[in-house]
N, CA, C and O atoms as a GROMACS GRO file, in nm:
protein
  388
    1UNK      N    1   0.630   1.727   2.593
    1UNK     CA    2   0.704   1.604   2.569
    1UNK      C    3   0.625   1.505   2.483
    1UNK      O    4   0.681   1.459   2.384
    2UNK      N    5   0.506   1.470   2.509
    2UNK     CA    6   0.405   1.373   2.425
    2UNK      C    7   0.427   1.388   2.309
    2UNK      O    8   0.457   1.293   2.236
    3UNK      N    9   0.410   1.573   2.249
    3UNK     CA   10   0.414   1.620   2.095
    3UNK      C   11   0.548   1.573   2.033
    3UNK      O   12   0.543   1.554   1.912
    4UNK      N   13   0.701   1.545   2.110
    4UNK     CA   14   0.776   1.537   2.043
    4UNK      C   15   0.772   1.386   2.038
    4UNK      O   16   0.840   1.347   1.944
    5UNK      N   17   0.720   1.299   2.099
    5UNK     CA   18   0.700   1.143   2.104
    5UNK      C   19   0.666   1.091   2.010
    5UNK      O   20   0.716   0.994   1.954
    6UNK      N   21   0.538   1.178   1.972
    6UNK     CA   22   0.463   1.149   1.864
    6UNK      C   23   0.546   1.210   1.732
    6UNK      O   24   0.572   1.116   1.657
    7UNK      N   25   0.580   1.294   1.697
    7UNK     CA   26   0.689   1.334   1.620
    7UNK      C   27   0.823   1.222   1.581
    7UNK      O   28   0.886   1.209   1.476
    8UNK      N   29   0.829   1.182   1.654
    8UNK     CA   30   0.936   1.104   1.638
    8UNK      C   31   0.894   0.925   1.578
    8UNK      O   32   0.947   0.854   1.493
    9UNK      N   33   0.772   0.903   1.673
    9UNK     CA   34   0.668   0.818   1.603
    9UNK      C   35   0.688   0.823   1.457
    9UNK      O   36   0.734   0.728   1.393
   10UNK      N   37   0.643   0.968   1.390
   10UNK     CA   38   0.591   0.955   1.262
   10UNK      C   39   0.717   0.958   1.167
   10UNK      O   40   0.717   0.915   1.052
   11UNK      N   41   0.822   1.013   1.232
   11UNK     CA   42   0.948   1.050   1.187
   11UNK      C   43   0.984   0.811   1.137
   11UNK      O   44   1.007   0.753   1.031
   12UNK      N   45   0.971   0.769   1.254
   12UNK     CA   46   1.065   0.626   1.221
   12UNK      C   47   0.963   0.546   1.155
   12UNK      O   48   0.995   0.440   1.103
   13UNK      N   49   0.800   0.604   1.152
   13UNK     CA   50   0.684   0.525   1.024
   13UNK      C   51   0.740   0.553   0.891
   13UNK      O   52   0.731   0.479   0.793
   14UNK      N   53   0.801   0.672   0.898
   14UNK     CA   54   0.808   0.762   0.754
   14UNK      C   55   0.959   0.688   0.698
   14UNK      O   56   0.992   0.659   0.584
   15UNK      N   57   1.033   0.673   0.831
   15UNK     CA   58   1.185   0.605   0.761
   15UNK      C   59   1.134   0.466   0.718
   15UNK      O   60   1.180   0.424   0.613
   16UNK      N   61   1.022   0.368   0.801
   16UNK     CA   62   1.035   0.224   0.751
   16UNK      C   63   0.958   0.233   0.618
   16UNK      O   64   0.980   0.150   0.530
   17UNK      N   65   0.848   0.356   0.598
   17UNK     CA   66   0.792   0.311   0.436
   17UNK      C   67   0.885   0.401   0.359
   17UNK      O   68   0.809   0.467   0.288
   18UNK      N   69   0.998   0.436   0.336
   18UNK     CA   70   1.092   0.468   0.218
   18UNK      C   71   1.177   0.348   0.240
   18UNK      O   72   1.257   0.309   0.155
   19UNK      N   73   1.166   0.308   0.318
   19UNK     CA   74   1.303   0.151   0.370
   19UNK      C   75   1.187   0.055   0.251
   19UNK      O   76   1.240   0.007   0.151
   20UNK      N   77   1.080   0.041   0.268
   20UNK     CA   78   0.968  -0.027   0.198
   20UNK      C   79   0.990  -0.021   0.094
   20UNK      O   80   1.024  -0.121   0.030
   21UNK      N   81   0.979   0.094   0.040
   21UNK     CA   82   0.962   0.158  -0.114
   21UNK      C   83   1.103   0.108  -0.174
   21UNK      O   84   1.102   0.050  -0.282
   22UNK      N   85   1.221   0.128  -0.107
   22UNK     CA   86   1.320   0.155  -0.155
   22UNK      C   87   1.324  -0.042  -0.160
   22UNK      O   88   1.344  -0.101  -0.265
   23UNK      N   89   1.311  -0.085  -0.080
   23UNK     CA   90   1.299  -0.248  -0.123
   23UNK      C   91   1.229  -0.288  -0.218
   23UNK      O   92   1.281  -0.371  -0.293
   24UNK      N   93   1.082  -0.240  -0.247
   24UNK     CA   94   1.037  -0.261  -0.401
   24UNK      C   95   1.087  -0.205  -0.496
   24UNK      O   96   1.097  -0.279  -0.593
   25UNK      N   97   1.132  -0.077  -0.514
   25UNK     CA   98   1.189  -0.018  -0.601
   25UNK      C   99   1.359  -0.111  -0.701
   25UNK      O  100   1.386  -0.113  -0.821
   26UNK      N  101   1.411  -0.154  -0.614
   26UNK     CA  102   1.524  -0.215  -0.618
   26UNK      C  103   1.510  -0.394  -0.642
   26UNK      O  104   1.596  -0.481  -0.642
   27UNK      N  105   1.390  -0.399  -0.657
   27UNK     CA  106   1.325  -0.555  -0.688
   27UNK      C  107   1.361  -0.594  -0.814
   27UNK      O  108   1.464  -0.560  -0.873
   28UNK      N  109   1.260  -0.680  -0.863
   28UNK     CA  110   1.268  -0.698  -1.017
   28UNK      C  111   1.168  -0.628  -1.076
   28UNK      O  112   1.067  -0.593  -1.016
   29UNK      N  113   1.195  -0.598  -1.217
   29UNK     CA  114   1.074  -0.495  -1.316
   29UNK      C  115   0.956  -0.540  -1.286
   29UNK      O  116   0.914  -0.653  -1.307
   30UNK      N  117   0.881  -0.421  -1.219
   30UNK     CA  118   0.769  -0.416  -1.165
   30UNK      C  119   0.658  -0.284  -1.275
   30UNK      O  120   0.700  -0.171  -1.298
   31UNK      N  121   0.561  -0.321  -1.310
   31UNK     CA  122   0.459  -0.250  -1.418
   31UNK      C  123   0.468  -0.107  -1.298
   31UNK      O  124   0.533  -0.100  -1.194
   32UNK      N  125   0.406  -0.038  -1.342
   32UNK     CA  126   0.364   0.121  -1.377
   32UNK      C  127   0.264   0.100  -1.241
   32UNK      O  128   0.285   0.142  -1.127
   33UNK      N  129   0.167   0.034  -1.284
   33UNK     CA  130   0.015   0.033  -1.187
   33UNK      C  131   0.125  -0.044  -1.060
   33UNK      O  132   0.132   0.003  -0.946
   34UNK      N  133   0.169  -0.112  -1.084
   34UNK     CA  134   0.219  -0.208  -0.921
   34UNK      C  135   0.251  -0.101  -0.846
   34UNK      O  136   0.190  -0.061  -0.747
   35UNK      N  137   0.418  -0.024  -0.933
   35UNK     CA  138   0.476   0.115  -0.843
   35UNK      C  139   0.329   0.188  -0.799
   35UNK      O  140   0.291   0.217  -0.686
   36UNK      N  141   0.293   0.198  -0.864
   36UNK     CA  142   0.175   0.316  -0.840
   36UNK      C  143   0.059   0.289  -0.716
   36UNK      O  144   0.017   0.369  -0.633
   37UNK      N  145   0.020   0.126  -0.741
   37UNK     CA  146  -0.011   0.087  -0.579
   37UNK      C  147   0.059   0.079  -0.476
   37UNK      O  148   0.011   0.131  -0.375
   38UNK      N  149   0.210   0.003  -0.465
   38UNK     CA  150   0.270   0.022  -0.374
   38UNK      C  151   0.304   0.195  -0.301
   38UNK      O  152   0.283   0.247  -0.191
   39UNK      N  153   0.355   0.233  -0.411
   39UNK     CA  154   0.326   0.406  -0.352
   39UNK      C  155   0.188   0.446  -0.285
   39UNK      O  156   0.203   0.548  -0.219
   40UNK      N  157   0.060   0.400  -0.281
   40UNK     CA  158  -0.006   0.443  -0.229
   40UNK      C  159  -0.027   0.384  -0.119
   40UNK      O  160  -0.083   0.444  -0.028
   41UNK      N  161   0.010   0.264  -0.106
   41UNK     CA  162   0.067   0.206   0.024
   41UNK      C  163   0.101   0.260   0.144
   41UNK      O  164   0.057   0.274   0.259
   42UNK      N  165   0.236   0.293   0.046
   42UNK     CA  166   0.364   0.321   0.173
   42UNK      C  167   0.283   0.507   0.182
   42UNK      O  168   0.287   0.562   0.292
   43UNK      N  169   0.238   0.559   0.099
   43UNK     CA  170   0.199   0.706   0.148
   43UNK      C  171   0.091   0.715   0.280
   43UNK      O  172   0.076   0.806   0.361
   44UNK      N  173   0.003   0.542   0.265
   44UNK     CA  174  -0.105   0.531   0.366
   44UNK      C  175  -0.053   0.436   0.478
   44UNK      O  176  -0.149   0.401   0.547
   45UNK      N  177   0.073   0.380   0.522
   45UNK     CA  178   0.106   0.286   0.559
   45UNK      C  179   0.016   0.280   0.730
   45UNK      O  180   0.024   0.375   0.809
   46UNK      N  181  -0.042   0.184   0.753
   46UNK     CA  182  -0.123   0.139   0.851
   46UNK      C  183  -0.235   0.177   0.872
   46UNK      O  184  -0.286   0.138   0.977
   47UNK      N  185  -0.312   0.264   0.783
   47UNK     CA  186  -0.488   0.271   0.711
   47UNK      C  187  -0.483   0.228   0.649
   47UNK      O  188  -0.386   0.214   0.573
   48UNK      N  189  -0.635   0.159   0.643
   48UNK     CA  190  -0.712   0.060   0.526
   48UNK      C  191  -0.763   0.170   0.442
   48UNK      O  192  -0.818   0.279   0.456
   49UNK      N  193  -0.709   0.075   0.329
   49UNK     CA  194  -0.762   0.116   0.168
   49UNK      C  195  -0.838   0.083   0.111
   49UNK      O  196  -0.789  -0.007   0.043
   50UNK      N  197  -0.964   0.095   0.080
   50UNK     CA  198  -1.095  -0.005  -0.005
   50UNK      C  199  -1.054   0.010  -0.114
   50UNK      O  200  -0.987   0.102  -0.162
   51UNK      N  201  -1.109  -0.114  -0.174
   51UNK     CA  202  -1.112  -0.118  -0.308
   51UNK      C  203  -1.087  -0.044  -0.362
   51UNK      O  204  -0.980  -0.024  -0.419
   52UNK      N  205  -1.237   0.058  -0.356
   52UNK     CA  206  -1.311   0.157  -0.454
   52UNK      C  207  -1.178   0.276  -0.438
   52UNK      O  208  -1.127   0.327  -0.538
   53UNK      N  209  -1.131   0.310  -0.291
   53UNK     CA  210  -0.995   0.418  -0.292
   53UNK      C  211  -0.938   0.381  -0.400
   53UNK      O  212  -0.944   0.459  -0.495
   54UNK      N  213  -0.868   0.256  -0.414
   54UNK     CA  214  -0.753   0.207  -0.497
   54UNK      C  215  -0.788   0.213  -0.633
   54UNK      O  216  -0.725   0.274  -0.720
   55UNK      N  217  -0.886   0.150  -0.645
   55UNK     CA  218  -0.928   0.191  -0.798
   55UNK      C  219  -0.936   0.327  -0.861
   55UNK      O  220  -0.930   0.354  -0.981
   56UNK      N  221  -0.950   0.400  -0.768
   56UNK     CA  222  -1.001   0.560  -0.804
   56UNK      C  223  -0.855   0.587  -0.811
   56UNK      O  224  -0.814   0.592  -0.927
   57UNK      N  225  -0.772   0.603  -0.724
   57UNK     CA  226  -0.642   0.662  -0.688
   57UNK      C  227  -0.513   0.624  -0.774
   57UNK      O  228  -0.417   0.695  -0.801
   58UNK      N  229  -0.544   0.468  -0.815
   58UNK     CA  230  -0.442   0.421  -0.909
   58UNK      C  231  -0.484   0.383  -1.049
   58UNK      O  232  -0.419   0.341  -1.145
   59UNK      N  233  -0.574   0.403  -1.037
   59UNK     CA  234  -0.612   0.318  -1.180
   59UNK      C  235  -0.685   0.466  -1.256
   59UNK      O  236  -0.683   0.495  -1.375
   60UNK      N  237  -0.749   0.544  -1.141
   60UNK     CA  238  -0.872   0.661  -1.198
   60UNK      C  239  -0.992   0.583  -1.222
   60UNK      O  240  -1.056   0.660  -1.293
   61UNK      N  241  -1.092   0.437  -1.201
   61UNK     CA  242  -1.170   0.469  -1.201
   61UNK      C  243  -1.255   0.458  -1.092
   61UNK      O  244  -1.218   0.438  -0.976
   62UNK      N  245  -1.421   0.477  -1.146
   62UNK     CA  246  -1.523   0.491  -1.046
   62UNK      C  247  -1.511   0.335  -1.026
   62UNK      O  248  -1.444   0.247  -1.080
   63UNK      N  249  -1.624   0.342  -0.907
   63UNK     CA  250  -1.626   0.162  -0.851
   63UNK      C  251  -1.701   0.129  -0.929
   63UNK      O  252  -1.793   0.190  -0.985
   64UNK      N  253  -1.650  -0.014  -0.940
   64UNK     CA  254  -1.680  -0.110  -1.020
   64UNK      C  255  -1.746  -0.225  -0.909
   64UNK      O  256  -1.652  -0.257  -0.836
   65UNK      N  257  -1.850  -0.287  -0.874
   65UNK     CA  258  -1.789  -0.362  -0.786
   65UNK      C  259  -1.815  -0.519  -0.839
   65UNK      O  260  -1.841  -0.612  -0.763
   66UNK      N  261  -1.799  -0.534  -1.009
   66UNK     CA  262  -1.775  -0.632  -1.021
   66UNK      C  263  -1.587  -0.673  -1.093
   66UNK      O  264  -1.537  -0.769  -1.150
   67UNK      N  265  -1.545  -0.563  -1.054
   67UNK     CA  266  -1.343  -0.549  -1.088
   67UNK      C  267  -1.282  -0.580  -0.989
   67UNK      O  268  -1.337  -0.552  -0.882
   68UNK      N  269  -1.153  -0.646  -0.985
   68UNK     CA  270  -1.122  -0.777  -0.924
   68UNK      C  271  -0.949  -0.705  -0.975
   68UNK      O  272  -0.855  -0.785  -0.971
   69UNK      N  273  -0.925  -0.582  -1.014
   69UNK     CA  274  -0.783  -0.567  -1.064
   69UNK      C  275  -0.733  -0.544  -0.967
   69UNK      O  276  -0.612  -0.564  -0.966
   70UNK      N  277  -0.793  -0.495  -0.845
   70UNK     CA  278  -0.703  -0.424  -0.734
   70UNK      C  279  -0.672  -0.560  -0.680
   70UNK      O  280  -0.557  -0.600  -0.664
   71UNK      N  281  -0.793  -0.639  -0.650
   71UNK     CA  282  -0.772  -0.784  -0.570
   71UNK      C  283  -0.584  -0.840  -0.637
   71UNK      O  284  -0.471  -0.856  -0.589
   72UNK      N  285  -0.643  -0.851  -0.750
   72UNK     CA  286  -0.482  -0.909  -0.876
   72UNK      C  287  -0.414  -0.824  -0.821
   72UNK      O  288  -0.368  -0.866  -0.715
   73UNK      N  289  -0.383  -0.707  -0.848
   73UNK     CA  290  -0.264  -0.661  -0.844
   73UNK      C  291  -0.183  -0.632  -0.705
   73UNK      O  292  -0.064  -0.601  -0.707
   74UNK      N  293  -0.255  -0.645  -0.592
   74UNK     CA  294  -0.207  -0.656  -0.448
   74UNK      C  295  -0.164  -0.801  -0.423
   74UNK      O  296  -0.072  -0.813  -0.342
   75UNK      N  297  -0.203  -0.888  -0.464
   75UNK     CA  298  -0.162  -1.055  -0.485
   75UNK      C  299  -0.022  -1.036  -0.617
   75UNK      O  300   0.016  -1.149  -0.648
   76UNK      N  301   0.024  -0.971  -0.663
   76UNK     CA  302   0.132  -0.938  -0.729
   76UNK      C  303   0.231  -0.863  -0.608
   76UNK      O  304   0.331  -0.923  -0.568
   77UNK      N  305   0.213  -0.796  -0.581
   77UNK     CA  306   0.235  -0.689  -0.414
   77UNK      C  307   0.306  -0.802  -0.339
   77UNK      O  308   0.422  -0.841  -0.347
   78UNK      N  309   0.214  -0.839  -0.271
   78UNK     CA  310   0.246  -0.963  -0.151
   78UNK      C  311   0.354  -1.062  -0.184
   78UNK      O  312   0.431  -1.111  -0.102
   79UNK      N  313   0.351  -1.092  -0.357
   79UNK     CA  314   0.432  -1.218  -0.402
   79UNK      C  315   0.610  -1.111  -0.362
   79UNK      O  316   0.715  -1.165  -0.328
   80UNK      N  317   0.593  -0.997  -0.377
   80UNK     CA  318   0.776  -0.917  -0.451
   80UNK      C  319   0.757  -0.839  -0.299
   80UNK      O  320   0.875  -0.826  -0.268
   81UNK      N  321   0.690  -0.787  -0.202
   81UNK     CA  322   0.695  -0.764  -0.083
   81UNK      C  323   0.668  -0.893   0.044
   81UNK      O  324   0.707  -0.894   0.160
   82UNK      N  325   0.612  -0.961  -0.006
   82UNK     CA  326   0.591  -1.040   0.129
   82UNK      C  327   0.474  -1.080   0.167
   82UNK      O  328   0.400  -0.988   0.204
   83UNK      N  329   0.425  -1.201   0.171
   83UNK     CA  330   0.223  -1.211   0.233
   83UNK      C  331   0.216  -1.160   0.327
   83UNK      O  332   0.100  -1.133   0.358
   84UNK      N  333   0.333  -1.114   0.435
   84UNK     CA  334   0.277  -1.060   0.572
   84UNK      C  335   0.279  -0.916   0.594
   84UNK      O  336   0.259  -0.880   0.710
   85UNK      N  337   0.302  -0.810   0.492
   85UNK     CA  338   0.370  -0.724   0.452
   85UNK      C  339   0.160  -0.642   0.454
   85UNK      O  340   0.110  -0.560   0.532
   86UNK      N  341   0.115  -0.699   0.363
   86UNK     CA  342  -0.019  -0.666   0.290
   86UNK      C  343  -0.159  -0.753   0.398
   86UNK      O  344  -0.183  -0.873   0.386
   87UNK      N  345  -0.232  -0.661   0.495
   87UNK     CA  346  -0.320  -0.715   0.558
   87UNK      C  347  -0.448  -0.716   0.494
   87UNK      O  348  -0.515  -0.618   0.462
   88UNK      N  349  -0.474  -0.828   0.480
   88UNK     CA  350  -0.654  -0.832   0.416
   88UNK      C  351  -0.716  -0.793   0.570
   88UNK      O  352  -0.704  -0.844   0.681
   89UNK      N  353  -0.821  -0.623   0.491
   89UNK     CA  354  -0.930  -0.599   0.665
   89UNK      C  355  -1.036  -0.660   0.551
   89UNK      O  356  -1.056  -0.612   0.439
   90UNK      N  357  -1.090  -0.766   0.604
   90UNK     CA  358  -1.236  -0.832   0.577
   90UNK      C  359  -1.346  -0.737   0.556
   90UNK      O  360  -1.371  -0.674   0.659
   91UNK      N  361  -1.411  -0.711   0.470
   91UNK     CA  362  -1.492  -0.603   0.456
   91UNK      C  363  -1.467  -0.469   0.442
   91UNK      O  364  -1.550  -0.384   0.411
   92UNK      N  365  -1.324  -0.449   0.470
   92UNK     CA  366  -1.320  -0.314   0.432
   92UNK      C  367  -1.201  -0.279   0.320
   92UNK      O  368  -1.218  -0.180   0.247
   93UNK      N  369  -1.106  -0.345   0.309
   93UNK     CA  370  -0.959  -0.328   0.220
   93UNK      C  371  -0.827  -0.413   0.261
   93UNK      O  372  -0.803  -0.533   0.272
   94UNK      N  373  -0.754  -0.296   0.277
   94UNK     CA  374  -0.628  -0.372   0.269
   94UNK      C  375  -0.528  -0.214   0.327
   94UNK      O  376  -0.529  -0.093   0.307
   95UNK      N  377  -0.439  -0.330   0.418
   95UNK     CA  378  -0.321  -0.237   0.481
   95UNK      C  379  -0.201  -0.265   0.511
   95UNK      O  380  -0.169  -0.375   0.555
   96UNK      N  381  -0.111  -0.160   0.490
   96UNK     CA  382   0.033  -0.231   0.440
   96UNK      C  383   0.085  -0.188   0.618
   96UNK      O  384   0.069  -0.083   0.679
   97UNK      N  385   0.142  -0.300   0.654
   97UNK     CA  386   0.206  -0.316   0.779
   97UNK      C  387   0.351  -0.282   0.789
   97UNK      O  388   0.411  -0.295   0.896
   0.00000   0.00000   0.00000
């Protein structure tokens, strides 16, 4: 019984980040890199993402750690999803709720 609990868990995570997606998607014209972070979002929805992930994963590069694009472009995120949507973890990234 637990296994199907949990199944079903992941089943109504998986319906609210296409409910997510499908709300940004249907927004206003959003760049290439935004879709491309928000998708990595909703693919990670409730793990933290560092920086350095995001940069690597959406952008392709190595860390930088004086680049500040991921910072920008998740503050673009928050404005067309919501500030409460996008959790700053202090020291470690960021996680979409």
């Amino acid at each position: 019984m637990p296994e199907k609990v949990h199944r079903d868990e992941r089943a109504r995570a998986l319906q609210r980040s296409r409910a997510r997606s499908a709300r940004f998607h249907t927004g206003d014209a959003s760049s290439a890199r935004e879709f491309a972070l928000a998708e990595e979002f909703v693919r990670h929805a409730g793990q933290v993402l560092s920086r350095e992930q995001l940069l690597s994963r959406v952008w392709g590069y190595d860390f930088d750690p004086g680049s500040n694009v991921a910072d920008v472009y998740v503050g673009y995120l928050r404005q067309k999803l919501g500030s409460e949507r996008i959790e700053t973890v202090r020291g470690a990234g960021y996680r979409l709720l």
